[in-house]
N, C-alpha and C positions, 0 to 999 in steps of 0.2 A: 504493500500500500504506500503510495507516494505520500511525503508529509509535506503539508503548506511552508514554504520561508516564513521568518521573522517577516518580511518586507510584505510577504503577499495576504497576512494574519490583519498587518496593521492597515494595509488598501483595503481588504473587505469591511473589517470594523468601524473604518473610516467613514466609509460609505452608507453603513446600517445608521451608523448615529446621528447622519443628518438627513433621515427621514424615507431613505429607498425599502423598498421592499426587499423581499427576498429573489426574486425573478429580476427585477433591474438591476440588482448587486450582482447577481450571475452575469448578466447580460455587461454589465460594466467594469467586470474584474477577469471573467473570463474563467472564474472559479465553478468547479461543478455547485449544482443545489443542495445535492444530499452534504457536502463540503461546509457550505455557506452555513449549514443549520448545522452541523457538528461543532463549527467553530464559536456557532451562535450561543450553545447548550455551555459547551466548556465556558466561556467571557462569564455567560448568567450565573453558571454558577460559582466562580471565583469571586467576582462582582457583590454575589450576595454574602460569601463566606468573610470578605475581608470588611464591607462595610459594615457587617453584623458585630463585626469583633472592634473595628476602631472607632465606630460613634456610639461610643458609649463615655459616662458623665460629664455629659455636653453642658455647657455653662450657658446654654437661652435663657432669657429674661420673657420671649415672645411667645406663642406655638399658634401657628392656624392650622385648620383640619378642615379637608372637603374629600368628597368622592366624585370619581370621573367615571363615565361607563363605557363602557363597550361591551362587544358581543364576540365569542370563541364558539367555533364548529358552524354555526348558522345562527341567524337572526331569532329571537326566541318564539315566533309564529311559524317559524319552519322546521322546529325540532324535533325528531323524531317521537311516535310515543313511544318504543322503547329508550328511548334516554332523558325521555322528560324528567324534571325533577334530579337530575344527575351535574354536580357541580361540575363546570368547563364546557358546558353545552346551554348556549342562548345568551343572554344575559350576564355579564363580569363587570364587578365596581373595584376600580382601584382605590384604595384609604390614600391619602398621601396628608403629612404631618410638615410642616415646614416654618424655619425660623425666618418672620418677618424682614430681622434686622443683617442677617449675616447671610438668609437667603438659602442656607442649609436645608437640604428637604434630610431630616430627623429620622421619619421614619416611614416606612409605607407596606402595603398588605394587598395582596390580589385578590379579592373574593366576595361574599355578598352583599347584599346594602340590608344588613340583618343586624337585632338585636347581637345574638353570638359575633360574630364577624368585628361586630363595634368593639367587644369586650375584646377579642383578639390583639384589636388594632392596637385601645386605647392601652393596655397594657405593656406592652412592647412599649411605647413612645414615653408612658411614665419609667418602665426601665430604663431607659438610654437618657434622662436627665438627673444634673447633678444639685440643683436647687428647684426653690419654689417656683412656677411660671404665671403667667396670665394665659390662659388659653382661651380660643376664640372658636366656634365651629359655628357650620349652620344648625337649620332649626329641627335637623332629626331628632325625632325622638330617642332611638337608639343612644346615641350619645350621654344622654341624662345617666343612665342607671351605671353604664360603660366608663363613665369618667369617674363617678361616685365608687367604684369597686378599685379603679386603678389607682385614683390619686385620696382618696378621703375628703380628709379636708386641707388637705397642702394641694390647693391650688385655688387661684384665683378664676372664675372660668365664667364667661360669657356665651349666651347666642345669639347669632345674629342673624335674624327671619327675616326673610325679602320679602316684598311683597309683589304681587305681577298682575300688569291688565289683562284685558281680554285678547285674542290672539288678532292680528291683523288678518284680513282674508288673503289667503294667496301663497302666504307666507309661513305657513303653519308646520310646512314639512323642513324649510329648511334654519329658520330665526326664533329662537326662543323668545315667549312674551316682553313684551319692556316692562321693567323693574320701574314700580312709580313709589317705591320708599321702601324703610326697611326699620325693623322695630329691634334695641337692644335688650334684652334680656338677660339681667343679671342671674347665676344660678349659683355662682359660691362665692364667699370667699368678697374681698373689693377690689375687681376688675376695674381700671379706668375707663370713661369712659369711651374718650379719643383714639384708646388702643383697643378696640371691639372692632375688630372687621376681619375680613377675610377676602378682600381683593390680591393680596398676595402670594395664597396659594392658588386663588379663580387663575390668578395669569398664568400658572404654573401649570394650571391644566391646558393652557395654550399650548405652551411649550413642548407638553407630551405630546398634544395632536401633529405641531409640525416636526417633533423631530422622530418618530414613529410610525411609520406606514400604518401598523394597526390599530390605531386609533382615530384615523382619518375618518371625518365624516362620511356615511356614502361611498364605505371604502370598498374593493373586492380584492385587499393585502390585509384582510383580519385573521388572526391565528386560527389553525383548525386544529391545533393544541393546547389546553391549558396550561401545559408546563413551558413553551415555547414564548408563549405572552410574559408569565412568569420572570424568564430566561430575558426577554426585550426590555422588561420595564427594570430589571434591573440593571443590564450595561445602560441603561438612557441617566439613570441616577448615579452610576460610578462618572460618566460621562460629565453628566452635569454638576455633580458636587466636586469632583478631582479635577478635570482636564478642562472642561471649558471656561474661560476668560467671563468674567460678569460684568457685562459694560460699565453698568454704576459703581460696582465696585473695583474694577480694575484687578481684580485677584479672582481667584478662585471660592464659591463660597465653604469649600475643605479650609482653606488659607484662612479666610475671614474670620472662622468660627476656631480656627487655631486646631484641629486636626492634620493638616496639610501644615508643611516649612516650604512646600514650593510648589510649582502650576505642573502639575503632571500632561503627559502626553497619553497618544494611544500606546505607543511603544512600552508604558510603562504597564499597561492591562496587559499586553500580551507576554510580556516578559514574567507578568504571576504567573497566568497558564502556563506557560514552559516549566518555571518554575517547580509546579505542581506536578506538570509529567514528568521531568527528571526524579524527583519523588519517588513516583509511581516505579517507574522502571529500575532504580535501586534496590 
């Protein structure tokens, strides 16, 4: 079995993180597919091992919390009835946890928009912090009882409920309603009130859409594996907290939040995977 170069590891990953599919990364690398998704699997899962291990007692003062959706296998009106009801088929909500000020995304979770799922999420994200925060989410219910089990009462915690008109005719399949206000809602703890929002992870779920084929709106490059999506959303977060440049901040938000001493590259992702096979073959 032929193995990939350093050089031909870091072109493909190149490629995935700013938004190609998996078929265009073929198409523009000249790399087999079954290739493209091997090297996709290895990246995911170093990606998740090393960032699980080094954001931990993160020093945020902030935390916003939203969930973004998409869909793995088929759209959930199309799903089969033997796998109805089967997590990785229809409907998939990313958790994503992220610091305001440093821009850090903290912590994140691939799976339902469920009570359980919340408890999952919220816990993880109180693990990985090293002091009190303010935290801010939307107006899920989940969240209430999820935050209350993870944090107690060491935290200070907000929600912040939008509110939306009626849908514009025409427009309904592709532009969510206009937000015509939004209510704060204190839930523990004295939240300020200036620091209640969650426009900070909303953009961040931009971010996912353009730098991930599978999340594109109206997309036909959405995962036909749940472990694959898995696998994407986390090289997008090694990507985005290690390697890429943050314009307002000029550093990295690894750097920012003082995890990171320097701006990493791709070369430095693929050199763990080597890393780890060398490992392996010892």
């Amino acid at each position: 079995m032929n193995k990939l170069t350093t050089e031909k590891r870091v072109q493909v990953l190149k490629v995935l993180v700013e938004g190609n599919s998996i078929r265009s990364t073929v198409r523009i690398t000249g790399v087999a597919k079954n290739t493209v998704v091997k090297l996709l699997v290895d990246a995911g899962i170093i990606c998740t091992e090393y960032q699980d291990k080094i954001l931990r007692n993160l020093t945020c003062k902030k935390i916003q919390c939203d969930e973004i959706w998409a869909f793995c296998y088929a759209k959930q009106k199309n799903i089969p009835d033997d796998k109805q009801g089967q997590f990785g088929f229809g409907d998939v909500w990313t958790w994503v946890a992220i610091d305001p000020e440093t821009k850090l995304v903290a912590s994140w979770l691939v799976g339902l928009r469920n009570a359980e799922w919340a408890k999952v999420f919220m816990k993880d994200v109180a693990g990985r912090l090293a002091n009190r925060v303010q935290l801010t989410t939307d107006g899920l219910k989940a969240y209430l009882e999820a935050v209350d089990e993870s944090f107690g009462a060491d935290v200070d915690y907000a929600m912040l409920v939008k509110l939306y008109g009626a849908e514009t005719a025409g427009q309904a399949r592709y532009s969510p309603p206009k937000c015509i206000g939004c209510r704060r809602r204190k839930v523990n703890g004295k939240p300020k009130r200036e620091n209640i929002s969650t426009s900070i992870v909303e953009r961040q779920n931009l971010t996912m859409r353009m730098n991930m084929r599978r999340f594109t709106r109206l997309t036909n490059g959405f995962s036909k594996k749940i472990e694959n999506l898995e696998h994407a959303v986390a090289l997008h977060f090694m990507y985005y907290n290690f390697v890429r440049q943050h314009r307002s901040l000029r550093v990295s938000p690894a750097m920012e939040a003082g995890v990171a001493d320097r701006l990493w590259n791709i070369e430095d992702i693929v050199k763990l995977i080597e890393e780890k096979e060398a490992k392996k073959s010892n």
